[in-house]
C-alpha positions as a Markdown table, in Angstrom:
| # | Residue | x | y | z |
|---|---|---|---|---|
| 1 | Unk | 111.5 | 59.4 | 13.6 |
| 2 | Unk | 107.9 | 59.3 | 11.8 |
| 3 | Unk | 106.2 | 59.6 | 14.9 |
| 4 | Unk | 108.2 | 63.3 | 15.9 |
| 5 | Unk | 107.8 | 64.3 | 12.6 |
| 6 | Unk | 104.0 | 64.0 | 13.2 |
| 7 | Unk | 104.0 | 65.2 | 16.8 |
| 8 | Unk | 105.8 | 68.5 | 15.1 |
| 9 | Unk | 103.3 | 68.9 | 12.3 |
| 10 | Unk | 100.4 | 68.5 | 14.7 |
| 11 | Unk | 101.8 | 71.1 | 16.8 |
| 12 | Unk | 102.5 | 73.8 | 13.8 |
| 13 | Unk | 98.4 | 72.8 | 13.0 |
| 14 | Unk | 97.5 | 73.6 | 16.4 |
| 15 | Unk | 99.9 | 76.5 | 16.6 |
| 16 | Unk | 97.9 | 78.4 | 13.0 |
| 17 | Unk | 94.5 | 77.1 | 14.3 |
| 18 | Unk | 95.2 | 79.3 | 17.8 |
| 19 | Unk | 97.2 | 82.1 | 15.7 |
| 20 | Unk | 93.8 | 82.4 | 13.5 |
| 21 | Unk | 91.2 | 82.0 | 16.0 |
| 22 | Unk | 93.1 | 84.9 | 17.9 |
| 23 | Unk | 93.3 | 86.9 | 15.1 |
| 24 | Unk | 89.0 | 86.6 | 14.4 |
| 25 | Unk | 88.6 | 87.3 | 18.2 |
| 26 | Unk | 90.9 | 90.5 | 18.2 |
| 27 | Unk | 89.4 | 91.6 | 14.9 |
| 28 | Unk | 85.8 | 91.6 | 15.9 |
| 29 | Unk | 86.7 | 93.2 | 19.5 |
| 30 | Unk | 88.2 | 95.9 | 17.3 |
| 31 | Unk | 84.8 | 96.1 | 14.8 |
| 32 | Unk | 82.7 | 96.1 | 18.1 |
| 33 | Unk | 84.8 | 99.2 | 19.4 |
| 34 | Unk | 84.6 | 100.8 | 16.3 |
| 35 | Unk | 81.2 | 100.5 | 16.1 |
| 36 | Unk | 80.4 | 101.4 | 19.6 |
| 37 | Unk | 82.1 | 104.4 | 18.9 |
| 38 | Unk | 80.3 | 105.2 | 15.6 |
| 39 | Unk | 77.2 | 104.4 | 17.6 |
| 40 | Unk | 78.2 | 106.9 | 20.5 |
| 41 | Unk | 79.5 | 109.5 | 18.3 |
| 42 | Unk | 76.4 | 109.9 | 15.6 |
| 43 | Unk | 74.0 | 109.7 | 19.6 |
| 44 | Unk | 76.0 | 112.7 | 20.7 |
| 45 | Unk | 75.7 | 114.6 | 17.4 |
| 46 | Unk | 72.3 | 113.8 | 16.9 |
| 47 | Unk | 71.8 | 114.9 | 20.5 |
| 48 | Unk | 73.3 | 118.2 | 19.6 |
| 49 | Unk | 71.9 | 118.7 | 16.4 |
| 50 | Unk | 68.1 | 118.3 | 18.2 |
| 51 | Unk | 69.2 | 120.7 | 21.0 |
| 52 | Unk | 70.2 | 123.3 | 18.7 |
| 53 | Unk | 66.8 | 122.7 | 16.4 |
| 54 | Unk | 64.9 | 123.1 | 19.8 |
| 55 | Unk | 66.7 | 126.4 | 20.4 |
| 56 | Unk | 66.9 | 128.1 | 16.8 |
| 57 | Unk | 63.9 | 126.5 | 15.4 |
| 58 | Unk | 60.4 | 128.3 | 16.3 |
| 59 | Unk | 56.9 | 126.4 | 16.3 |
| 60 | Unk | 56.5 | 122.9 | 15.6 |
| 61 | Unk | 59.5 | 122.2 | 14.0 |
| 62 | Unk | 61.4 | 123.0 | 17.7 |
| 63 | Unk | 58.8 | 121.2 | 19.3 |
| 64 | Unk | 59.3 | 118.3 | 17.3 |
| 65 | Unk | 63.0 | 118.4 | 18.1 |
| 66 | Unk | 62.1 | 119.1 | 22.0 |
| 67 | Unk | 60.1 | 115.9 | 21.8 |
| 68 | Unk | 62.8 | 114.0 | 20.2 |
| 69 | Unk | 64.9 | 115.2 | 22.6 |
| 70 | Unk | 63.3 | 114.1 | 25.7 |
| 71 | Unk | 62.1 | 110.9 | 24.4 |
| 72 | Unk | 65.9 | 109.8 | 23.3 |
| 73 | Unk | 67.6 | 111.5 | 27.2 |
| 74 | Unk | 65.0 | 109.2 | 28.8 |
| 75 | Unk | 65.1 | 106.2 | 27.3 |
| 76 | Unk | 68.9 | 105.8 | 26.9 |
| 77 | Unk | 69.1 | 106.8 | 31.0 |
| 78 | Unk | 66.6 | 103.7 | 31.6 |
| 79 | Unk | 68.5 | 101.2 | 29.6 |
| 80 | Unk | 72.3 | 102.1 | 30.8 |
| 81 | Unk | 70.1 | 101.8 | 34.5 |
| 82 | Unk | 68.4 | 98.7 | 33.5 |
| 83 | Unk | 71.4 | 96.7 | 31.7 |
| 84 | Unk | 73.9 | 97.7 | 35.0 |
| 85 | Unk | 71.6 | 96.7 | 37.4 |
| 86 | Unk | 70.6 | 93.3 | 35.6 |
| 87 | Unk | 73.9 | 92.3 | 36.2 |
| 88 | Unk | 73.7 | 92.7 | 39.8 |
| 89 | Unk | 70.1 | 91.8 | 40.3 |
| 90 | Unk | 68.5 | 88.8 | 38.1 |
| 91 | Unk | 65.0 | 90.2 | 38.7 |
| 92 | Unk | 65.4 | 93.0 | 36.8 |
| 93 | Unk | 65.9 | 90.6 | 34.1 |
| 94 | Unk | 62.2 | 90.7 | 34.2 |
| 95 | Unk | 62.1 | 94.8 | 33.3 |
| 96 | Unk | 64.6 | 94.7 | 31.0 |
| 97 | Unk | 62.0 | 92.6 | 28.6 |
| 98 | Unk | 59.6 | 95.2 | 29.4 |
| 99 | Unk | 61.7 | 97.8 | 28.7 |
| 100 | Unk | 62.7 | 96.2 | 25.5 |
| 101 | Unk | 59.3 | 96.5 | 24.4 |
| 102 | Unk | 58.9 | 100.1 | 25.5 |
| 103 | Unk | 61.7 | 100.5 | 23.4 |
| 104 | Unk | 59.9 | 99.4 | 20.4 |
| 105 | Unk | 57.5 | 101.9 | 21.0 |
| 106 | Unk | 60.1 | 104.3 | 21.1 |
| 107 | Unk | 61.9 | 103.5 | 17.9 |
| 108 | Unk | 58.7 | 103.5 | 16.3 |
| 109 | Unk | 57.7 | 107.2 | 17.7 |
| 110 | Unk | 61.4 | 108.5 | 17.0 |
| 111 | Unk | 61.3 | 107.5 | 13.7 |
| 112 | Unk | 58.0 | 109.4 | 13.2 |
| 113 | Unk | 59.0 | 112.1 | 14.8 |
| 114 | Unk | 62.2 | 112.4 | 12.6 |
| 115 | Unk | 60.2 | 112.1 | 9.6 |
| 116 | Unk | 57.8 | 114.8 | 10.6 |
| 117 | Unk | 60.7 | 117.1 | 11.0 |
| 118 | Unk | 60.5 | 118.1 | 7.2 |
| 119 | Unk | 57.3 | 117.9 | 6.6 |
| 120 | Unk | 56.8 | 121.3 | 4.8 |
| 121 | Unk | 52.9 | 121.6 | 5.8 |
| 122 | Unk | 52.8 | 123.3 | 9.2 |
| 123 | Unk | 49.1 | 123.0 | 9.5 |
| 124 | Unk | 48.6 | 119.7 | 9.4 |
| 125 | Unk | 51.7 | 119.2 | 11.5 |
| 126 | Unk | 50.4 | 121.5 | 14.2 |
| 127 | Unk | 46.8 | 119.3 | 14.5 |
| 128 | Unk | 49.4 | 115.9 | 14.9 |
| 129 | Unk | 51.4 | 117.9 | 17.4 |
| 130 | Unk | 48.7 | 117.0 | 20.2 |
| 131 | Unk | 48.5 | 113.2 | 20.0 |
| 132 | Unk | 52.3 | 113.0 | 19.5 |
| 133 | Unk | 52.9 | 114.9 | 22.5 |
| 134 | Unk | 50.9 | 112.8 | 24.5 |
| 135 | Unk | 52.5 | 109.2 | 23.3 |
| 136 | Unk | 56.1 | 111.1 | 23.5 |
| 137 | Unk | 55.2 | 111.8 | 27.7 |
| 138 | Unk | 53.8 | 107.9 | 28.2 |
| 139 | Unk | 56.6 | 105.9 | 27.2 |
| 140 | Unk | 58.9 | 108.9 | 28.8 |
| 141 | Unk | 56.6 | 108.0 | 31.9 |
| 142 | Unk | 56.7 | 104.5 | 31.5 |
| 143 | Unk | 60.5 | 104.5 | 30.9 |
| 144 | Unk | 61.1 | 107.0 | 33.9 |
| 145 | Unk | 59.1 | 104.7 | 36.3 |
| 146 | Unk | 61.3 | 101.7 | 35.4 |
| 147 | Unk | 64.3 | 103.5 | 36.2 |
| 148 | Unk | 63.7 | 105.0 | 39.6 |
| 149 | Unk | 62.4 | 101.5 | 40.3 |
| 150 | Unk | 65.5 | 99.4 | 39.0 |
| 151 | Unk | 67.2 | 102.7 | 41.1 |
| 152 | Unk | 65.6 | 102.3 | 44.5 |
| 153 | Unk | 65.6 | 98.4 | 44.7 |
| 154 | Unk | 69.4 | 98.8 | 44.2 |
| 155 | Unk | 69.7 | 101.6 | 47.2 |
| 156 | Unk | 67.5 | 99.6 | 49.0 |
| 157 | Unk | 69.8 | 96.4 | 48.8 |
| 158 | Unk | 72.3 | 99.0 | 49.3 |
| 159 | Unk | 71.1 | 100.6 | 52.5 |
| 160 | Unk | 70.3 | 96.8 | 53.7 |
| 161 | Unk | 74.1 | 95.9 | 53.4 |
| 162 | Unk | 75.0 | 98.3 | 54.9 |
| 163 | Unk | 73.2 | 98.2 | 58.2 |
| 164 | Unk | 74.4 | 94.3 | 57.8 |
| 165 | Unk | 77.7 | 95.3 | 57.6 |
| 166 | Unk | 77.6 | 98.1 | 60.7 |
| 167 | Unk | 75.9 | 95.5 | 62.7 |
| 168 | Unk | 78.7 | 92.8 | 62.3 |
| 169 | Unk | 81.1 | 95.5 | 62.6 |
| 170 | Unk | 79.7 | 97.0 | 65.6 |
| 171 | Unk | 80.1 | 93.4 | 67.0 |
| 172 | Unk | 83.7 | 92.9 | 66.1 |
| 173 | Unk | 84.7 | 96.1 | 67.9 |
| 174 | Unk | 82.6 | 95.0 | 70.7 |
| 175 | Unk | 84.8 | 91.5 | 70.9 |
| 176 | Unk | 88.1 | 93.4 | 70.4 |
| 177 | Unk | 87.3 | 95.7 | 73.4 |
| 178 | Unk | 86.8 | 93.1 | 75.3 |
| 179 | Unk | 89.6 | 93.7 | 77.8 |
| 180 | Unk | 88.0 | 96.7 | 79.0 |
| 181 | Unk | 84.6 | 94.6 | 80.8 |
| 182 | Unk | 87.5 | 92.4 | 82.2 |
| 183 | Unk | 89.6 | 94.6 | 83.9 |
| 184 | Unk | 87.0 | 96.5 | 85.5 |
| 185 | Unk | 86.4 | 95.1 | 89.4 |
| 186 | Unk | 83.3 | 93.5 | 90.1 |
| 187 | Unk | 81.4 | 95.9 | 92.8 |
| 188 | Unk | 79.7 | 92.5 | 93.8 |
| 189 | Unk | 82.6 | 91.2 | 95.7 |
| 190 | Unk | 84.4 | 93.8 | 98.2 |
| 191 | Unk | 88.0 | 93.7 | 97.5 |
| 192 | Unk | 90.4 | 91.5 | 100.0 |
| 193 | Unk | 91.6 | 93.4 | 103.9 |
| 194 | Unk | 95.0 | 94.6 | 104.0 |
| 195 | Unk | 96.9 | 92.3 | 106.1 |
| 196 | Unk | 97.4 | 93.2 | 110.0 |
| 197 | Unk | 101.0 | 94.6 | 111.3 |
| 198 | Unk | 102.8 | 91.6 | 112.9 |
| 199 | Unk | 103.0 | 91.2 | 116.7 |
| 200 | Unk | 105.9 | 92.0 | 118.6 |
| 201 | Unk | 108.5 | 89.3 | 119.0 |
| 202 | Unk | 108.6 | 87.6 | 122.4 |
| 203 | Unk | 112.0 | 87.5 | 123.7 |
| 204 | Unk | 114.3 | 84.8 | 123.6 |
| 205 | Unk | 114.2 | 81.9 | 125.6 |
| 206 | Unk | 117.1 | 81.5 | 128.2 |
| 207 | Unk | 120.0 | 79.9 | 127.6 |
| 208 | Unk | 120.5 | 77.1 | 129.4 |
| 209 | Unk | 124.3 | 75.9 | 129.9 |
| 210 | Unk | 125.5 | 72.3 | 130.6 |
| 211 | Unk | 127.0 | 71.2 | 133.9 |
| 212 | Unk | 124.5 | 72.9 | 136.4 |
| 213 | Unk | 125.7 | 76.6 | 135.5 |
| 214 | Unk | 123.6 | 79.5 | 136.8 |
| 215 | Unk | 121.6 | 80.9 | 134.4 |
| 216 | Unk | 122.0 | 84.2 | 133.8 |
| 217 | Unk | 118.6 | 86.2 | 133.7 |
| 218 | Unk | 117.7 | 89.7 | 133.2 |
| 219 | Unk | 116.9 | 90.0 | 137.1 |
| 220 | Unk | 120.8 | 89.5 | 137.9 |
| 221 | Unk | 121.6 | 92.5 | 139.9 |
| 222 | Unk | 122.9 | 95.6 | 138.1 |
| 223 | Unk | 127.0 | 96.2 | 138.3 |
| 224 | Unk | 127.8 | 99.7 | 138.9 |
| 225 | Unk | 128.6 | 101.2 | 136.4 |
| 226 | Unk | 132.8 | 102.3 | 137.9 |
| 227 | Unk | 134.2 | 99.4 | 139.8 |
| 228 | Unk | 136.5 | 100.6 | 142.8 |
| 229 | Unk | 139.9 | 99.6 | 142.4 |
| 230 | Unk | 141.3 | 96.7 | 144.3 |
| 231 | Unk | 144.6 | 97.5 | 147.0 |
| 232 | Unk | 147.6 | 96.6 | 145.1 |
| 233 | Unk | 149.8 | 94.3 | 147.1 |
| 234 | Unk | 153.2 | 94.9 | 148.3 |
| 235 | Unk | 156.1 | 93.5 | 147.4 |
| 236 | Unk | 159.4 | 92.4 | 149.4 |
| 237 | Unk | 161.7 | 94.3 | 147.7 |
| 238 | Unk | 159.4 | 97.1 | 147.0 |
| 239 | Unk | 159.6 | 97.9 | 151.2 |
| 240 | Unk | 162.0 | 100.4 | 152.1 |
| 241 | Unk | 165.3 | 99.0 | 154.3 |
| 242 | Unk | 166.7 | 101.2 | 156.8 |
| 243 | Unk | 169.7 | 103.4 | 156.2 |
| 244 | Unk | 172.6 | 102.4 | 158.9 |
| 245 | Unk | 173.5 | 105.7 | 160.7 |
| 246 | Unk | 176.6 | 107.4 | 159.4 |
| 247 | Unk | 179.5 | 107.6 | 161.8 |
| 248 | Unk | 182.1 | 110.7 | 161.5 |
């Protein structure tokens, strides 16, 4: 009885452990939604915001937002690119650390970049403009080239496949046509002669009866065709008798 009552109360245990492990897992799924939504949601809104500056805004306040622009489009495009080809491909494990050193780079320059945006002194802002212009287009180079890389090794592995694939293919349908090489006659070997009309039958052997009987052959005269008829005998009472002379 002790030992079920222990067996019970060690299940319950195990029953809380699993109900709160759950729990932790489904919460922090659920913060790590959340947050990638926060995270997407405050991208597109900054994304908006800078388009709109780089519209409305005139001198090097819209640059600025131009260059923030472009340097956020490019980088994000190059680590979606890099991350879903790294799980395909494990040497573009290899760029991705690259790329996540670019990416320092890139904070760093964003954040600048951001901070420059209300900076009241145009003057001095306008003689930066230059030097952050040209460090905004090499990691958008840098970042660019790593993408159409990571892009045409995986069309390349692509197009590879696939001639693979149309090659085995192309052999398949080969073997399940092969009826048609089969059935075809061979022009090597000419087909078989018809077989030749069968002779004549020879006639029949004569019949030979037992006893000495003459054989009948087929150079027995010929009977005509009427036969005359035989005399027909007479008979006694068929003569005529003599009629005895009437007397008067």
């Amino acid at each position: 009885m002790e030992a079920a009552i222990a067996v019970v109360a060690l299940l319950f245990v195990l029953l809380v452990v699993l109900g709160a492990w759950a729990t932790v897992k489904a919460v922090g799924a659920a913060k790590r939604a959340a947050d990638r939504t926060i995270t997407q949601a405050r991208r597109t809104v900054e994304d908006h915001t800078l388009r709109a500056k780089s519209l409305v805004q005139v001198g090097p306040q819209a640059e600025l937002a131009q260059l923030r622009l472009k340097l956020r489009t490019s980088m994000r495009a190059t680590q979606d690119a890099l991350h879903a080809g790294a799980a395909e491909d494990e040497s573009l494990k290899e760029s991705l650390a690259l790329f996540q050193r670019l990416s320092a780079h890139g904070h760093e320059l964003d954040g600048e970049l951001r901070r420059l945006e209300s900076e009241p002194d145009r003057t001095t802002l306008a003689e930066r403009l230059p030097g952050l212009r040209e460090r905004t287009e090499r990691i958008v180079s840098s970042a660019d080239s790593l993408r159409w890389a990571a892009r045409d090794r995986a069309r390349r592995f692509a197009d590879d496949d696939l001639d693979s694939l149309s090659a085995q293919i192309d052999m398949e349908a080969g073997a399940l046509r092969h009826w048609t090489t089969e059935e075809e006659p061979s022009t090597a070997t000419p087909p078989p002669p018809w077989p030749e009309a069968p002779a004549p039958e020879a006639p029949e052997a004569e019949q030979t009866w037992p006893g000495g009987a003459r054989r009948e052959t087929a150079e027995q005269p010929t009977m005509p065709a009427i036969t005359p008829p035989e005399p027909r005998p007479t008979y006694p009472w068929e003569k005529k008798q003599p009629r005895p002379e009437s007397t008067t």
